[in-house]
C-alpha positions in Angstrom: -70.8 35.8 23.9 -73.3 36.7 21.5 -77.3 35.5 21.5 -78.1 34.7 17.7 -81.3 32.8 16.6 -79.9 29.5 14.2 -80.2 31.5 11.1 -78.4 34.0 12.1 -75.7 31.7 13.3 -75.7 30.1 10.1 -75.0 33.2 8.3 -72.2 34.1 10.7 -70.9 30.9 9.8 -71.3 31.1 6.0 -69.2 35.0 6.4 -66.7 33.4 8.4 -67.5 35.5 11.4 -67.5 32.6 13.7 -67.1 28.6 13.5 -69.0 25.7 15.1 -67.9 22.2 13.9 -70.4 19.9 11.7 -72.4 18.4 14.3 -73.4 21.8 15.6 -74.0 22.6 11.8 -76.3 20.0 11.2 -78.4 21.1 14.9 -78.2 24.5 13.5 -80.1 23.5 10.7 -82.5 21.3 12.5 -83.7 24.4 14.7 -84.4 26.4 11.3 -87.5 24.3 11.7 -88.3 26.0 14.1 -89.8 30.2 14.4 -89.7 30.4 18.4 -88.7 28.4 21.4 -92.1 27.6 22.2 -92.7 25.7 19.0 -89.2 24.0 20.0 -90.6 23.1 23.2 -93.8 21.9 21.9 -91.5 19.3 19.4 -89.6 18.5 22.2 -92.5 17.4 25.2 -94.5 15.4 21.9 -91.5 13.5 20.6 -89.6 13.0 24.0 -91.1 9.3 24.5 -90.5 8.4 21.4 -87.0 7.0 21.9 -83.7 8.3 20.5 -80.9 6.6 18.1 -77.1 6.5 18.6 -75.3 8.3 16.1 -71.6 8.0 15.1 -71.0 10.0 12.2 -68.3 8.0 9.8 -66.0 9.8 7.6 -65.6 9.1 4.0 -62.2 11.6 1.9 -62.9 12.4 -1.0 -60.5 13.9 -3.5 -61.9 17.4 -2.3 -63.0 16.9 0.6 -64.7 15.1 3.0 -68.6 13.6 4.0 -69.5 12.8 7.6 -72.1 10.0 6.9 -74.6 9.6 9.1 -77.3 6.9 9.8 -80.0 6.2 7.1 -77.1 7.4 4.3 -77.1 4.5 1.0 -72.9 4.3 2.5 -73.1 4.8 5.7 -71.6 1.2 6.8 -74.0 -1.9 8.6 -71.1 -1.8 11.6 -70.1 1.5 12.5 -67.2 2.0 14.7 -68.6 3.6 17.6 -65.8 3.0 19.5 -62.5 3.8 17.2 -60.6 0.9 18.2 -61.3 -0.7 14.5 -59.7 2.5 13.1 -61.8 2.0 10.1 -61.0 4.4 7.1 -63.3 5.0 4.3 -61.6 6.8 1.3 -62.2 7.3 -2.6 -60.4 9.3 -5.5 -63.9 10.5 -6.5 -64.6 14.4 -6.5 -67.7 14.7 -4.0 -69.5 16.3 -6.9 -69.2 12.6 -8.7 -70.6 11.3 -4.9 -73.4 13.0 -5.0 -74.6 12.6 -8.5 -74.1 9.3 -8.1 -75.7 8.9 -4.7 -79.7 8.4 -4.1 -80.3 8.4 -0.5 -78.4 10.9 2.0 -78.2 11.5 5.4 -74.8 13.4 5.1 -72.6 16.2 5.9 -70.5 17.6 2.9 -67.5 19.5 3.9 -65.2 21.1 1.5 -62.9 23.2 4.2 -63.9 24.1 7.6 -66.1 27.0 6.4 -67.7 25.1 3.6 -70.5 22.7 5.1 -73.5 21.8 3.6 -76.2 19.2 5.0 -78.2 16.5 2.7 -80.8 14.5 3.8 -83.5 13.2 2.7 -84.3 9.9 4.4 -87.4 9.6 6.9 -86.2 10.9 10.3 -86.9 7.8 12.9 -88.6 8.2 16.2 -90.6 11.2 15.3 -87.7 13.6 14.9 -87.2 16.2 12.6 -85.4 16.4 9.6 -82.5 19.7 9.2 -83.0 22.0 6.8 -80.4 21.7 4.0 -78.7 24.5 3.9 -75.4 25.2 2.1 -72.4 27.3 2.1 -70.9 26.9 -1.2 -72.6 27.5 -4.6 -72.5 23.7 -5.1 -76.3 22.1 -6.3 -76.7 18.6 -5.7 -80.1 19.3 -5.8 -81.1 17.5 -8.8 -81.1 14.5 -7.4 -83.0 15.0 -3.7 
């Protein structure tokens, strides 16, 4: 076991030192926001009566790779399967490079191979949360468009 604030974690992650999967990702790069536990714990006691949101990440392929959509994302879909039973699959032949030119409003997880995550958002977080830095770990820019 090893103490590491979340940027170091991240760049552990990014040199392939150690793995979390995306979810921890994406909460690793929401506590970037963050310089010290006490400004974490101030966040936390002013937003905790605001009320949370059920999230069920849905998985699009691409032709290299995948993207965990989340809430809020222009394809995230009206009825999620939260429960798996529908055994919904989204899929596409396009390149996630093609996705994300293409794309306007994101709320997403872009993952090329295990070690190569990068989180897009830029929708308004509900319920006075706070947004995760987007960080990458590829030389990829999307950023033209966010």
């Amino acid at each position: 076991f090893q103490w590491s604030s979340p940027p170091e974690a991240i760049e552990r992650f990014k040199s392939q030192e150690i793995w979390f999967p995306p979810p921890q990702f994406y909460e690793f790069c929401r506590l970037c926001n963050f310089s010290s536990l006490e400004e974490l714990q101030q966040f936390s006691s002013a937003r905790a009566l605001e009320g949370c949101e059920r999230w069920m990440p849905v998985m699009l392929s691409a032709a290299d790779g995948s993207i965990q959509l989340l809430p809020g994302d222009e394809l995230y879909p009206e009825d999620p399967d939260y429960t798996g039973e529908k055994k919904i699959i989204m899929s596409t032949d396009k390149k996630i490079e093609d996705l994300m030119k293409e794309g306007g409003v994101f709320h997403r997880i872009v993952m090329k191979d295990i070690n190569n995550l990068a989180v897009y958002v830029n929708i308004q977080a509900k319920y006075k949360h706070i947004n995760p830095l987007m960080i990458k770990c590829d030389n990829s820019d999307y950023n033209s468009r966010l």
